[in-house]
C-alpha positions in Angstrom: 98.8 49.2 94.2 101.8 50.3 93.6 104.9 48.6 95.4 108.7 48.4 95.3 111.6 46.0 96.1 115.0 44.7 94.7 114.3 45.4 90.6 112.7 48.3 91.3 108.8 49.8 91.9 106.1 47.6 90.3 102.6 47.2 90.4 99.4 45.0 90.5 95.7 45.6 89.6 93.3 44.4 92.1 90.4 43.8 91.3 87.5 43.2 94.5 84.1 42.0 93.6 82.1 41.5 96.8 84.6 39.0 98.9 86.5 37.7 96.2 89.6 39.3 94.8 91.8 39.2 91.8 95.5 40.6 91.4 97.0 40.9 88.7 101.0 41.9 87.5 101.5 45.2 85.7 103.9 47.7 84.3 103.1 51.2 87.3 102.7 53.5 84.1 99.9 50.5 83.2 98.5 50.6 86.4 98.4 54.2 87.3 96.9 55.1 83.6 94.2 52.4 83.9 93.2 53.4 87.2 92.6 56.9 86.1 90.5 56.2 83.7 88.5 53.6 85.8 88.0 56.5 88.4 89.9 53.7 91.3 91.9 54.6 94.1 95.5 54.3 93.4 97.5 53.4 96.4 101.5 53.4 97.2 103.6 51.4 99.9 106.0 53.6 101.9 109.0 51.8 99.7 107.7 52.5 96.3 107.0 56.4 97.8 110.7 56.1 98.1 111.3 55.6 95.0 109.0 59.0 94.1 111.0 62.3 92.7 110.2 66.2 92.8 108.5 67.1 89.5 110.5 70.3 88.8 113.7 67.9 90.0 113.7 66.7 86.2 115.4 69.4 83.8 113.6 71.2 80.7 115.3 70.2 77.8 118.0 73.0 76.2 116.1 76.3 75.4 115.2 76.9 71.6 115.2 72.9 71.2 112.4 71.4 69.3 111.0 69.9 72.3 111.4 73.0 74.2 109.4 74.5 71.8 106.7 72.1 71.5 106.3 71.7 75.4 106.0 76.3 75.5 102.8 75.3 72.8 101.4 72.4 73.9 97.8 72.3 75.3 95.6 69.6 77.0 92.7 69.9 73.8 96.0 69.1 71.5 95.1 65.2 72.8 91.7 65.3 72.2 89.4 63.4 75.0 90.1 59.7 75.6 87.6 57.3 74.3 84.3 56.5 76.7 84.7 53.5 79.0 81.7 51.3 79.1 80.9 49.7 82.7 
């Protein structure tokens, strides 16, 4: 769940096991990644959507840069697949 207010957007894991249920503090980045990788839903209060940004709003760095470079050659397989999650 991802939520915002004064410092900023943060998060909590919550986890549900038949009526009981667990939440826990966590960094959004934390949050978001874990819940990928668990295959959970991942949802957003209207005030952290608020907070959300355009992806092509952020600039490319400087043509001919290293970075530049490396982003133009960069592929998925360069990361290898993620280790296997056990149940």
């Amino acid at each position: 769940m991802l939520d915002a207010g004064p410092p900023g957007v943060g998060a909590r894991l919550v986890f549900s096991r038949g009526e009981a249920e667990l939440e826990l503090e966590c960094h959004p980045a934390d949050a978001v990644g874990l819940a990928v990788r668990a295959g959970a839903p991942i949802y957003a209060t209207p005030e952290a959507i608020s907070h959300a940004c355009r992806a092509d709003d952020h600039r490319r760095p400087p043509a001919g840069s290293a970075v530049s470079r490396w982003l133009d050659d960069v592929t998925p397989a360069d990361f290898g697949d993620p280790p296997a999650v056990s149940p």
